[in-house]
C-alpha positions, 0 to 999 in steps of 0.5 A: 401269552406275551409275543403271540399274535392277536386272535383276529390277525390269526384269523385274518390269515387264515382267512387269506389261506383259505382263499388263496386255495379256493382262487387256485383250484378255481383255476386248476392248479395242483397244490405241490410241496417240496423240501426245505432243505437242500444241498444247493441254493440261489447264488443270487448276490443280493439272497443271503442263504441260511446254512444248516447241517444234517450228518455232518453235511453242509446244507441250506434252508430255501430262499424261495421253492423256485428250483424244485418247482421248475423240476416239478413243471419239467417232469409234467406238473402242470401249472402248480402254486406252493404256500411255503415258509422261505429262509434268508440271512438278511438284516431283520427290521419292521419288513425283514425277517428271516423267515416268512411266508411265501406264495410261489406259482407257475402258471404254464402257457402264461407269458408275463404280462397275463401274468400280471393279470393272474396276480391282481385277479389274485389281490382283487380276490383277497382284498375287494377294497383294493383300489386301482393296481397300476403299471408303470415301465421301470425306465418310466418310473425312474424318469418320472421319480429319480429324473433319470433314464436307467438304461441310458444314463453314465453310471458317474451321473447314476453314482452321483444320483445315488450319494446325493439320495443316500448320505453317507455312500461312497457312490464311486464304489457302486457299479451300475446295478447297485446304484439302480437298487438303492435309488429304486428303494430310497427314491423311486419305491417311496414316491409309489401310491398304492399297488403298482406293477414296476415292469419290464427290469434291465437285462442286468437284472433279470435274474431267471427272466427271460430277455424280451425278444423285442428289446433285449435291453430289458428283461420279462420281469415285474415287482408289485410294490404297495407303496414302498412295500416290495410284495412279489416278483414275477418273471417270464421264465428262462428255459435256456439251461446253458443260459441259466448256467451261464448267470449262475456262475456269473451270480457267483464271480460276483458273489466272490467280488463281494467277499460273500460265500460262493455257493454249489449250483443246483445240478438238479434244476439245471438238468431239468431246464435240459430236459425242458421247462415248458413254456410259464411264467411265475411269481413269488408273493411274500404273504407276510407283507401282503396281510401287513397292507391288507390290515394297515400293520407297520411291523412284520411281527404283528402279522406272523403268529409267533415271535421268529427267531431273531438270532 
């Protein structure tokens, strides 16, 4: 049948599922399920939602099950993991669809860095032959890789970086972040071998990181890269509600600068980060584009089962 994935990656991803479930019930954790559909979503400015209706109502398809998670942990869950199709309005390409499959877990007690361990005791079960996960700070991999400090350096100096790596930007346009973003994926990503943990993001980025206590410049954050091939993104997570709050409505004044549609906050989460999120940390692995770098595949549609919907 013209489109349907090949019989061995099908069975290649099973296999995977297969033993993503046996890792996680070594470790204890409740397998939970939660709804696709919700009337709020991320206001991340960089997370394009996908919009739906039911009777008349405007709704949304999740970027990620993050939120009904973190109101599972709050009402007592334990430490919890979800496989999860996941939903964006993004451009779509080799490594970009808007759908895929999402691997979300919450490990309570764990700060970020144990974290970290989780996640490449998690590869290290999928993939025997994975080699050698480093770490690297993310200030050391701009100044090993773009030759600049991110915390330090003029954002004229970060803008001109930014026009020189990308032709055609019009770098007096970028603000801080936005010249960190594209010199992190068209300068400092391609020059990455293997996996590697980027850790410890600005505080700019932190999205729902905790700061670091010892140096709130920086934010409890990690991406795990293979190459150039962003695959998961983990936080120490931030249980202060207000301040949840308070980056949200920030997430959406910038959403309204940039001309994109503001969206509703989720009462439902933040009533759960009032009620108390307990002490975890938690990470989102996109399967698709792990089972890309296990089986060598340059294209995301080699790895999913069926043709997605393309629009």
């Amino acid at each position: 049948m013209a489109g349907v994935t090949a019989p061995q990656r099908l069975v290649q991803k099973a296999r995977m599922l297969q033993g993503i479930r046996a890792f996680f019930d070594g470790l204890g954790f409740l397998e939970v399920d939660t709804p696709l559909l919700d009337a709020a979503t991320n206001p991340d400015p960089q997370v394009q939602s996908v919009e739906a209706r039911v009777n008349g109502r405007c709704c949304y398809l999740q970027t990620s099950p993050e939120f009904a998670m973190k109101r599972l942990l709050a009402a007592g869950s334990g430490s919890i993991y979800q496989i999860a199709h996941a939903f964006r309005d993004e451009e779509q390409g080799r490594r970009h669809r808007a759908e895929f499959l999402l691997l979300e877990w919450y490990a309570v007690g764990l700060d970020y860095r144990q974290l970290m361990d989780q996640v490449e005791a998690l590869i290290r079960h999928l993939w025997p032959q994975a080699g050698r996960l480093e770490r690297l700070a993310y200030v050391e991999a701009f100044e090993r890789h773009a030759g600049l400090n991110p915390l330090d350096a003029p954002l004229e100096r970060l803008r001109k970086a930014s026009a020189e790596a990308a032709a055609g930007i019009n770098g007096s346009a970028l603000s801080r972040d936005d010249c960190l973003d594209l010199l992190m994926s068209v300068v400092v990503a391609p020059a990455l071998e293997g996996f590697v943990f980027i850790h410890d993001y600005p505080a700019s980025q932190a999205a729902l990181a905790r700061l670091k206590a010892d140096d709130p410049r920086l934010a409890e954050r990690f991406e795990l890269y293979f190459g150039d091939l962003e695959l998961a993104n983990g936080f120490g997570e931030l249980t202060d509600a207000a301040e949840q709050r308070a980056r949200f409505a920030a997430d959406n004044a910038e959403r309204a600068r940039r001309g994109l549609p503001v969206y509703p906050l989720d009462e439902a989460f933040l009533a759960a980060l009032e009620q108390g999120l307990p002490s975890c940390s938690g990470v989102a692995l996109g399967l698709d584009r792990l089972l890309m770098a296990m089986t060598g595949s340059r294209d995301i549609a080699e790895v999913q089962s069926l043709p997605p919907f393309e629009g």
